[in-house]
C-alpha atoms as one frame of an Amber mdcrd trajectory, in Angstrom:
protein
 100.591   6.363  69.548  99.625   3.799  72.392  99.899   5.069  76.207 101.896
   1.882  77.431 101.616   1.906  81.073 104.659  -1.194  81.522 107.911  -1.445
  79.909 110.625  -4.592  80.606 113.828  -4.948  78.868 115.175  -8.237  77.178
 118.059  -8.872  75.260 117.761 -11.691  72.862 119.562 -14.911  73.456 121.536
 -16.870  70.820 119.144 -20.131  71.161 116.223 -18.094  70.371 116.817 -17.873
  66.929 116.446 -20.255  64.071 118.607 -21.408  61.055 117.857 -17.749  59.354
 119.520 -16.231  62.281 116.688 -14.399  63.381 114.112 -14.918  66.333 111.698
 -17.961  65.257 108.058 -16.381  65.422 106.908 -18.950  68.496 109.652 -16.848
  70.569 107.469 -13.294  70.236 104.322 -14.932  72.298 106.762 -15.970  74.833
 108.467 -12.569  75.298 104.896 -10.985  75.446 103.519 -13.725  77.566 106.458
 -13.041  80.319 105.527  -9.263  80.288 102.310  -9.744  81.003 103.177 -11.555
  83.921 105.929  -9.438  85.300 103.668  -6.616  84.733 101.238  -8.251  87.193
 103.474  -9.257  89.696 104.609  -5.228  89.710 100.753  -4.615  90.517 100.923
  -7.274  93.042  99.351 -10.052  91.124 100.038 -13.127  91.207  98.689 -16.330
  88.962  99.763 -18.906  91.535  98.033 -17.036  93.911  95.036 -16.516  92.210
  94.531 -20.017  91.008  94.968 -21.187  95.178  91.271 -19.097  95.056  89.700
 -21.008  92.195  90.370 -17.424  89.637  92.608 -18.598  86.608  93.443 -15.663
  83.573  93.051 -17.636  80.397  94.368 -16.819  76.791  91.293 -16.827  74.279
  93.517 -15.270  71.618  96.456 -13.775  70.303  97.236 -11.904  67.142 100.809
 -11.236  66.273 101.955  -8.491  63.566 105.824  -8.917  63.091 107.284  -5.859
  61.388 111.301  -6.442  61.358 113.298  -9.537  62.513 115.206  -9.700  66.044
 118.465 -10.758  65.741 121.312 -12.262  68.738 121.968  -9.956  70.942 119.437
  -7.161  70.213 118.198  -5.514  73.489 114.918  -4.451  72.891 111.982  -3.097
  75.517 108.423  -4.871  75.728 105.960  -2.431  76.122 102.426  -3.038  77.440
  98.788  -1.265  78.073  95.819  -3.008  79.345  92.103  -2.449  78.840  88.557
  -4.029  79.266  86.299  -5.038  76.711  82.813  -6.781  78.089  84.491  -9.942
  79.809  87.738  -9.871  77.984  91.179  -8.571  79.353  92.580  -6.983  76.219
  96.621  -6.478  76.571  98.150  -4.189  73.757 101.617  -5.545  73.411 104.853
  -3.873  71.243 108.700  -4.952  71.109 110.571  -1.571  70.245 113.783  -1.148
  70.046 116.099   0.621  72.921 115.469   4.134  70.961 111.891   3.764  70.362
 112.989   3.896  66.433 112.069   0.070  65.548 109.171  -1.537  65.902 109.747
  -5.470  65.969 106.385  -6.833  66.616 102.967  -5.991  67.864 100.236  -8.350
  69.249  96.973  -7.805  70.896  96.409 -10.909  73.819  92.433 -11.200  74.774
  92.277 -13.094  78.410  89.032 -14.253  80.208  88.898 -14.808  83.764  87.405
 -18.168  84.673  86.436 -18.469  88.471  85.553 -21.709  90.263  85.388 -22.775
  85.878  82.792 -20.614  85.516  83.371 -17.384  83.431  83.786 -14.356  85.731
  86.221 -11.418  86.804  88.821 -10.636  89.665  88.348  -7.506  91.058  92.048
  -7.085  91.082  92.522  -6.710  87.461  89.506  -4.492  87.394  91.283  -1.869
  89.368  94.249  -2.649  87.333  92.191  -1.338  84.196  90.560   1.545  85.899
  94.065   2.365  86.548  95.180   2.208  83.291  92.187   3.811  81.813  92.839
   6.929  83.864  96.356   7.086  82.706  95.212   6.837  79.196
């Protein structure tokens, strides 16, 4: 089992869902995207900010493994852990349900940090990792 080191709750909304009545599968990378960046902004991180210094986070890729369909209304929890791999920003994502018995989807996000357009790091996620690594 993953050592998540972010939760957020959601509850999903009627318009999310498509004519099978579940949650269309361009919905998941949206609910992962905004945990990412509340989890950030709980560390004190924020894009806008960053990108005012020239340092922009940049999806290089996702991979999404859906396991059972959301439906209206579910309340779920988007879970989260973080670590570093050369110059990528690997988050570990999961959508569980409120009991932890359910396990919706699962995705693995790979960011690069580019600053001034050139390919870099922010010391500010780096001490987000080391963080993360020590509660691993």
């Amino acid at each position: 089992m993953r050592n998540y080191i972010f939760e957020l709750p959601f509850e999903v909304r009627d318009y999310e869902c498509d004519l099978q009545g579940i949650v269309n599968n361009a919905v998941y990378q949206n609910y992962f995207e905004h945990t990412r960046h509340k989890f950030l902004l709980s560390k004190n991180i924020s894009f806008s900010e960053l990108h005012k210094k020239g340092i922009d986070a940049v999806v290089v890729k996702v991979e999404i493994s859906f396991k059972h369909s959301l439906l209206p209304d579910t309340p779920f929890i988007s879970k989260l852990s973080l670590k570093k791999e050369g110059v990528r920003y690997v988050f570990h994502q999961a959508l569980f349900s409120i009991d932890n018995q359910t396990l919706f989807a699962s995705a693995r996000t790979e960011t690069v940090i580019l600053n001034q357009g050139k390919l870099g790091f922010t010391p500010e996620l780096d001490a987000i990792v080391q963080e993360a690594e020590t509660l691993s």
